[in-house]
Legacy VTK file of the C-alpha trace (Angstrom):
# vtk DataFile Version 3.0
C-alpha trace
ASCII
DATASET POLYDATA
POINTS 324 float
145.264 148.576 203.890
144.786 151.500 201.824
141.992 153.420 204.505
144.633 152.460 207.425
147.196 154.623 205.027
144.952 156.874 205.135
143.977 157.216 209.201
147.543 156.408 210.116
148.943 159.210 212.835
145.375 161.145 212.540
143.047 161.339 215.531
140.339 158.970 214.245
139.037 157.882 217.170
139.548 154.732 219.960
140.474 151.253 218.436
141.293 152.086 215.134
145.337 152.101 215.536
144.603 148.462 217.074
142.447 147.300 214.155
145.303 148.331 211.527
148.324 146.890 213.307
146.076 143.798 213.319
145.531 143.857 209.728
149.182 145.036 208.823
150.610 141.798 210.918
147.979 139.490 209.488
147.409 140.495 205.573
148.920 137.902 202.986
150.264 135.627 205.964
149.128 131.722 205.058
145.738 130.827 206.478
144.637 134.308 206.527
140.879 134.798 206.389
140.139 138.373 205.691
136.296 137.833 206.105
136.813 136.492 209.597
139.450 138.806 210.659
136.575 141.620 210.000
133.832 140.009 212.228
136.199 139.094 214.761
137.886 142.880 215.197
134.917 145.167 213.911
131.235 145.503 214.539
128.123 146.368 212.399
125.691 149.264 213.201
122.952 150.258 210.981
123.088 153.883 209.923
119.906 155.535 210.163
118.772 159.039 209.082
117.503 161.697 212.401
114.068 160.809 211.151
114.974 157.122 211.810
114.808 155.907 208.394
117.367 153.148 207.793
116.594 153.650 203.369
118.652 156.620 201.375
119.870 156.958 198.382
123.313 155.458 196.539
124.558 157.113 193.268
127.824 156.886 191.402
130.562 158.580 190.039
133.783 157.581 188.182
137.112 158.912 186.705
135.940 160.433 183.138
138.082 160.726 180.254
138.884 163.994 178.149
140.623 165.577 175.714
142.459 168.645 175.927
145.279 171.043 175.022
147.924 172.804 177.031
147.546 176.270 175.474
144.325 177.467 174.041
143.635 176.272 170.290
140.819 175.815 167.698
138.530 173.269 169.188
140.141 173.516 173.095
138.887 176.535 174.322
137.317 175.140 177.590
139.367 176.206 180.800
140.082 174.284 183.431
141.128 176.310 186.267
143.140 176.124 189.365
142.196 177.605 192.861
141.991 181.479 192.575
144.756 183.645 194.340
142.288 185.702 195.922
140.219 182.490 197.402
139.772 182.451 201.034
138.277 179.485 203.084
137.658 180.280 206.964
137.136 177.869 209.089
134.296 178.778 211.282
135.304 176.980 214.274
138.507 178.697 215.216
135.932 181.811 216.336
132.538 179.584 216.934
133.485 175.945 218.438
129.750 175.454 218.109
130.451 175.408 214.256
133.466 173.247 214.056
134.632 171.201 210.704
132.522 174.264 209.158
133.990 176.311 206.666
132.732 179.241 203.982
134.740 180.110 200.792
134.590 184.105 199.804
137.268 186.989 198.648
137.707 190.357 200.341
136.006 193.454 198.369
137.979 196.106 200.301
137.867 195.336 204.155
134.719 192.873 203.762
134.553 188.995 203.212
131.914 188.280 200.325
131.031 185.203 198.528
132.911 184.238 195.893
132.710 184.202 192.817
129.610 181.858 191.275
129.774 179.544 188.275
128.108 182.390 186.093
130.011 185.088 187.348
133.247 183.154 186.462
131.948 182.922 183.046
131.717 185.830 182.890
134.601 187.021 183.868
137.001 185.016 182.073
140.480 185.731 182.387
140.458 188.393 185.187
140.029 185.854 187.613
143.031 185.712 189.362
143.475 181.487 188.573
145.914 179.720 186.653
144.722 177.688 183.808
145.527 174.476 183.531
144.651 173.474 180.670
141.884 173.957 177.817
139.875 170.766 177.132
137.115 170.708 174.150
133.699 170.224 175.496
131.504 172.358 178.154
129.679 169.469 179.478
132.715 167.053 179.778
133.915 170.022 181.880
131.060 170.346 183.984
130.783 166.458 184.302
134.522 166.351 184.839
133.433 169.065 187.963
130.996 166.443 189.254
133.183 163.601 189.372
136.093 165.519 191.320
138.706 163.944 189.173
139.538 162.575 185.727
142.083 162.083 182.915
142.870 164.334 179.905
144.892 163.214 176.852
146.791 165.803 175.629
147.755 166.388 171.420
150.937 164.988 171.919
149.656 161.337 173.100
150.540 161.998 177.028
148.071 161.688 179.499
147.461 163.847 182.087
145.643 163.612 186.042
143.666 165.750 187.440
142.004 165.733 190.982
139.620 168.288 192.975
141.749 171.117 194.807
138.630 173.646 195.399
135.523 174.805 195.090
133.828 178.204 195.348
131.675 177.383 198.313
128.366 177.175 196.407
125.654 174.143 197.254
125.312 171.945 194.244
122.643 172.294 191.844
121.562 169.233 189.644
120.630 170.283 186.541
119.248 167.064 185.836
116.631 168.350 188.581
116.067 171.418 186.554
115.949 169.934 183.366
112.959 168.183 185.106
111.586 170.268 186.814
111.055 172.213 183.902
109.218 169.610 182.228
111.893 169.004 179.549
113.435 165.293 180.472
111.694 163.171 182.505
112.790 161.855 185.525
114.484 158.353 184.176
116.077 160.487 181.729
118.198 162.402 183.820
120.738 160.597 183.722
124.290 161.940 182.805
123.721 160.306 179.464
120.237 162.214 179.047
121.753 165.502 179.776
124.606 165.318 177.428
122.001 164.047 174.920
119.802 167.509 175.905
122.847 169.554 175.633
123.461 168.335 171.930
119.949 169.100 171.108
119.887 172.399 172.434
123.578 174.214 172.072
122.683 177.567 171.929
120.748 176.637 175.715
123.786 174.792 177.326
125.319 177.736 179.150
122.208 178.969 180.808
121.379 175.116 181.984
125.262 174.753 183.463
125.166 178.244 185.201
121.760 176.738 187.001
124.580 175.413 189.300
126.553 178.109 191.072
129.162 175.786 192.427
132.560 175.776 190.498
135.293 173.045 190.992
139.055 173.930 190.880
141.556 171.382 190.617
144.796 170.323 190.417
147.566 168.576 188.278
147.947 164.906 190.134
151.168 162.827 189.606
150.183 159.897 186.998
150.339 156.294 188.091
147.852 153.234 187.771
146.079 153.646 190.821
142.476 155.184 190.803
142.325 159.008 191.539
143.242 160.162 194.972
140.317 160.678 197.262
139.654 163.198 200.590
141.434 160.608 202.697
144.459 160.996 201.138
144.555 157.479 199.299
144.137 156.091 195.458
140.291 154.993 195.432
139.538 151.301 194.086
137.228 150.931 191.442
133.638 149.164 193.071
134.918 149.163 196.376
135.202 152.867 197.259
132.659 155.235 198.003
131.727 158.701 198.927
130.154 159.278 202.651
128.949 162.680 204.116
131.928 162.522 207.136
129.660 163.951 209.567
127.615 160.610 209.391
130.760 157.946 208.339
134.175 158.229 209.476
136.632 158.374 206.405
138.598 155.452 206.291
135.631 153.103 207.675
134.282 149.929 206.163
131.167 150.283 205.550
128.763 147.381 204.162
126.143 148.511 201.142
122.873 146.836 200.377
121.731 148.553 197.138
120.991 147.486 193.394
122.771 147.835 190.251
121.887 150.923 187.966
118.420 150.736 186.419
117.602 147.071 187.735
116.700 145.138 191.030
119.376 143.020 190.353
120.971 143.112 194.194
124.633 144.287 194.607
125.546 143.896 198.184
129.608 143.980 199.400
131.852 145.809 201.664
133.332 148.719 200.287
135.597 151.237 201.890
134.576 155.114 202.835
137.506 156.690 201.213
135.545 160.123 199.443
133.288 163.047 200.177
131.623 165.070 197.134
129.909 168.506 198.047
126.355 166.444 196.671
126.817 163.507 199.206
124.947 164.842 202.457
123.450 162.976 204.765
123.497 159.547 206.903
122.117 156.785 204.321
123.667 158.672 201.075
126.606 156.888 199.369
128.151 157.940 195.559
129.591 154.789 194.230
132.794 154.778 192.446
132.803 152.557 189.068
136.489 153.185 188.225
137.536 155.144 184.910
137.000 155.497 181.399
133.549 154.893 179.221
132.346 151.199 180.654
132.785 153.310 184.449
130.841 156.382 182.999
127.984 154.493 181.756
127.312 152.623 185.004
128.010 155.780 187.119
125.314 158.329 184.997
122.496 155.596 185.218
123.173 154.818 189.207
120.334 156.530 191.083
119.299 153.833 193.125
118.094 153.287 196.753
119.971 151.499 199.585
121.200 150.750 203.368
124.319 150.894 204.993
126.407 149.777 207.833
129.297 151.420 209.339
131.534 148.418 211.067
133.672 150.079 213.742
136.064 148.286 216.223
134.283 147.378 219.623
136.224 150.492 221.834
134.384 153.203 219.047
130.883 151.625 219.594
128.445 154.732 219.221
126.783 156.020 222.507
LINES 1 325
324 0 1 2 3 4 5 6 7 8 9 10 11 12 13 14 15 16 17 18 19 20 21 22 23 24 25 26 27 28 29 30 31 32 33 34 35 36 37 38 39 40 41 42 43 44 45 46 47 48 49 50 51 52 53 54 55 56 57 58 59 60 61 62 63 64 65 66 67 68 69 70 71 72 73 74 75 76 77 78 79 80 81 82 83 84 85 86 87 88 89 90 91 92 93 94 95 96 97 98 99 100 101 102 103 104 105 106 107 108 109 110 111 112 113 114 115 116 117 118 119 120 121 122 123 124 125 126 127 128 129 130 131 132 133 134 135 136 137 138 139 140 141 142 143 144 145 146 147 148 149 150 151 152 153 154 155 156 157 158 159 160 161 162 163 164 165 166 167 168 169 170 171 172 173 174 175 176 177 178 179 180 181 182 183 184 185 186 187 188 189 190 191 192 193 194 195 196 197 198 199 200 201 202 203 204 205 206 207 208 209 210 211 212 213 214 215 216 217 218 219 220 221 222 223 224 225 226 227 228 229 230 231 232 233 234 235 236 237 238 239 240 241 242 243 244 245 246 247 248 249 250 251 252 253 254 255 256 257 258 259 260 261 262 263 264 265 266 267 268 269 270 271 272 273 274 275 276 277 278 279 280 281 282 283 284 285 286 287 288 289 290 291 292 293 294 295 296 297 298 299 300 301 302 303 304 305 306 307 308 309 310 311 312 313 314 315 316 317 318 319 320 321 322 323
């Protein structure tokens, strides 16, 4: 119900409108049987990688936790920063149709477009870039993680709690600095989870900022209106904890169920269901790449920073959007 929200009055291809006035008419009516209603109205098909491999990789993500201040004070002096005034995304398509859905980020420097702004060189800068701040919360790395997860929660001095979801980003790839950290021979490769890097970044203080600026992409965000719904993903609707994920659109359609054959974090222990394609992150690219959302707070964090796990995927679609 929530992904037909989410598709409803958008071009999202043949059969789709059919599907959801199906479900609409039929959901919470006696004798209802949502498992048959999807094999009888939707289809399975595999999605494989252009090399033909049907194996890729599922991680996961949730809705951290932080605390923070609404004015910079002893102890908050993190910011967390909305999108720039002098941010410009262009849409590549409008002037190459070859390139459509792509778009760079950059800022003019007298008549020229350049790139904008990187994570170091925001640092850097600090208050003369041209972004509102938010609000100040009182740890770097919950920050950066915070960045990562594209939304969270902040509790504020005064015992209110405040939302915050992803508004914009700089237009940098993604760096993991878990990757660096092991490529530089300083965590192994089971350690880098989030739980080994904040352990690292304890350990080493007076390292942290060079290890964060190791990835140039920035994350701006947005104040959210509070409510008790999950965090609000790119199709427009609250996510739901463990049945939600992240897809690379080019490969899923937002808003498609999608069925995941993958593991539980750090085990073999199988963890198969539908779920619901509802996110993209700006790490998830690719056909068989999924970022699993575990819901909020510690429990959800835990699970999400040891997920690194390898799995398969089907896409169910109605008959009329069968692929070519």
């Amino acid at each position: 119900m929530a992904s037909c929200r989410g598709v409803a009055g958008k071009p999202h291809g043949p059969g789709w409108k059919r599907v959801c006035d199906l479900a609409w008419a039929a959901d919470g009516k006696p004798g209802h049987d949502p498992r048959r209603f999807f094999e009888n109205q939707l289809k399975p098909y595999a999605i494989q990688a252009a090399d033909g491999n049907a194996t890729g990789l599922v991680t996961g993500y949730y809705e951290p936790l932080l605390r923070g201040s609404r004015t910079r004070a002893k102890g908050f002096e993190q910011p967390v920063r909305g999108v720039p005034d002098d941010l410009l995304t262009i849409d590549l398509g409008t002037v190459f149709p070859e390139l459509k859905d792509k778009r760079v980020r950059g800022r003019l420097e007298g008549n020229k477009v350049v790139p904008y702004w990187s994570r170091a060189e925001i640092a850097a800068r600090g208050d003369k870039v041209p972004a509102r701040t938010l609000l100040y919360v009182d740890d770097a790395v919950e920050l950066f993680f915070l960045q990562v997860q594209g939304s969270g929660r902040v509790n504020l001095p005064d015992g209110t709690t405040i939302r915050l979801n992803y508004a914009d980003q700089n237009g940098y790839p993604y760096q993991s600095i878990g990757r660096v950290l092991v490529d530089r021979g300083e965590l192994k490769l089971e350690e880098a989870s989030m739980q080994g890097i904040q352990a690292w970044a304890r350990a080493n203080p007076g390292r942290l900022d060079e290890l964060l600026n190791a990835n140039p992409s920035y994350v701006f965000f947005r104040e959210a209106p509070n409510s008790n719904g999950g965090p609000v993903g790119a199709l427009g609707v609250p996510l739901t904890a463990e049945r939600s994920i992240a897809v690379d659109p080019r490969s899923v359609p937002l808003g498609a169920p999608v069925f995941l054959a993958t593991t539980r974090p750090n085990s073999a222990r199988p963890l198969n269901r539908l779920v619901l394609a509802q996110d993209t992150g700006s790490a998830i690219k690719g056909a068989v790449r999924a970022d699993f959302f575990w819901g909020f707070g510690k429990e959800a964090g835990e699970q999400a920073g040891r997920m690194k796990q390898s799995g398969r995927m089907w896409v169910l679609l109605p008959p009329e959007a069968a692929p070519k």
